[in-house]
N, C-alpha and C positions, 0 to 999 in steps of 0.2 A: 372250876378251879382257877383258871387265870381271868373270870368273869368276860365284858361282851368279846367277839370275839370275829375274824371275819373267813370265807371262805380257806381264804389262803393258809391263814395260822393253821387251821381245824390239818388241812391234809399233808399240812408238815409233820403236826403231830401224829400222825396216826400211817405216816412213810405211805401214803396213799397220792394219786393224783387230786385236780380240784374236781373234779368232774365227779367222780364218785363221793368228796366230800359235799360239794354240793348236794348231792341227792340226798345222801343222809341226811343234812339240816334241814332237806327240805319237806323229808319224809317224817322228821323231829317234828317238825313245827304243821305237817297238817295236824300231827295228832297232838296239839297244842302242849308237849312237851318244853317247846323253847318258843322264845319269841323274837322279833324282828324288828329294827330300827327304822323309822321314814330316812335318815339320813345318811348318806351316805361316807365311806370312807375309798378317797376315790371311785370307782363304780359300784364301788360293793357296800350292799345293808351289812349293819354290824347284826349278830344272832346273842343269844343272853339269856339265861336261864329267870324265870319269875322269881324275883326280891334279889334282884342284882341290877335293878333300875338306878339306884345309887352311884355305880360304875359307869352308868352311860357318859358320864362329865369326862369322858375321854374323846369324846366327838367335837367338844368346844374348839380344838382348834383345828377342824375342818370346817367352819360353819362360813359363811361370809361374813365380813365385816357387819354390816348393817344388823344381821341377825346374832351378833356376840355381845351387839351394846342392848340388845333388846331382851337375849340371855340373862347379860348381869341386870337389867335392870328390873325384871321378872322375880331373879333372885334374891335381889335385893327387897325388892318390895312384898315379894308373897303373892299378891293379890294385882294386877291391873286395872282398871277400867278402860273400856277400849274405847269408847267414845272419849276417852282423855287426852287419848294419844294420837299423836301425828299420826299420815296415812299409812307414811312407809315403815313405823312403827308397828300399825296394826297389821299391815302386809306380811311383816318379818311372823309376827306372834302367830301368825296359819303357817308358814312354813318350819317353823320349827315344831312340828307336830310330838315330837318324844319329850320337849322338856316345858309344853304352854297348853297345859287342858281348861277347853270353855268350862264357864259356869255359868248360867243364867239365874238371873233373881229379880224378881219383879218387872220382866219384859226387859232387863238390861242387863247389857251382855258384861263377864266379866274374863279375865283368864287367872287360873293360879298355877301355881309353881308346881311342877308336876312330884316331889319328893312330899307334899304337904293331902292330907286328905280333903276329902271333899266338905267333909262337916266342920273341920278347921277352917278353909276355905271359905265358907260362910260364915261362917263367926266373923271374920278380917273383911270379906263385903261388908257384914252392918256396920260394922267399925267405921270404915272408911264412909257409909252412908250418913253415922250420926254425925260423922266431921263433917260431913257437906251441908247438912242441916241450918246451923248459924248461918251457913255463909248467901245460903238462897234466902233465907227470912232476911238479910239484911238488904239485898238487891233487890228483895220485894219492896221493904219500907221503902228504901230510896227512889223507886218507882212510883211508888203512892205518894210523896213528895213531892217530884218531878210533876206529876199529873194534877197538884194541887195549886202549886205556882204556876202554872203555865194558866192563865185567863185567856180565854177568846177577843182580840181582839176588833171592834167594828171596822173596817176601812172604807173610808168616806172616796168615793173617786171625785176625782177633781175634774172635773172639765177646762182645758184652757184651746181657746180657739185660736190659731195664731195666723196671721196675715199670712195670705201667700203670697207669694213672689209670682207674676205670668213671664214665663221666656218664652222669646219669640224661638216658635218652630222652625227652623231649617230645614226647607223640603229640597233634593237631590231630583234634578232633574235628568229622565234620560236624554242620550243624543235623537234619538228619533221623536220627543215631543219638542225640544230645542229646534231641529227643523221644521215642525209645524209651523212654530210662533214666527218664524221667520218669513 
């Protein structure tokens, strides 16, 4: 009724302590009844009934910073590519586990938007593959370019002998061959 929801609300409503509601969500959820957030609200998982995943978007403002810009930018896009993203971008997209599900396609990893299915999901991977497409064939050509102008050049070494200069050596004598010579 009020969708996710956490310890504390549950044993309010039901004039109970948390201790006994805890066991009940906990006793809900072995027998997969309800289910459980990776994130936390203060210490506590939020709990949610299946197809009330929609409501989880009440977590956003406990997430960290780092993981809010990684949030919107997840939802914004639908689809990531993680080899696109900075590290602590990629970092954030495993920590936000309730709202960034992997996708793998073709040995590269993806993430999408956890409100979006999976066969959507790949549809917006190829998507985003045939836009990459042009762009590698063109950094190709320009490679095969590059490799075509570049001649090998011969380098002739020169030899130049140049006079040397003799400086007379300064030999330091000790005080005990200084008395010999004496």
């Amino acid at each position: 009724m009020r969708g996710p929801v956490i310890p504390v609300q549950i044993s309010k409503q039901i004039g109970s302590n948390i201790l006994f509601a805890g066991a009940v969500l906990s006793e809900l959820l072995a027998n997969g009844k309800i289910r459980i957030s990776h994130a936390k609200i203060g210490g506590s998982p939020v709990y949610y009934f299946p197809g009330q995943e929609s409501r989880l978007s009440i977590l956003y403002g406990h997430l960290h910073q780092r993981e809010k810009h990684v949030y919107d930018l997840l939802r914004q896009n639908k689809v990531l590519k993680d080899r696109a993203l900075q590290p602590v971008e990629r970092v954030a997209l495993r920590e936000i586990k309730d709202f960034a599900y992997p996708v793998q396609v073709n040995d590269e990893l993806f993430w999408r938007w956890y409100l979006i299915n999976e066969e959507e999901a790949k549809m917006l991977v190829n998507q985003l593959l045939e836009q990459e497409k042009p762009k590698q064939e063109i950094i190709e050509e320009k490679k095969l370019e590059v490799q075509q102008e570049i001649k090998p050049e011969i380098i002739k070494p020169e030899i130049q002998i140049q006079e040397q200069k003799l400086q007379p050596i300064l030999k330091i004598e000790t005080k005990k061959e200084v008395k010999e010579k004496l």
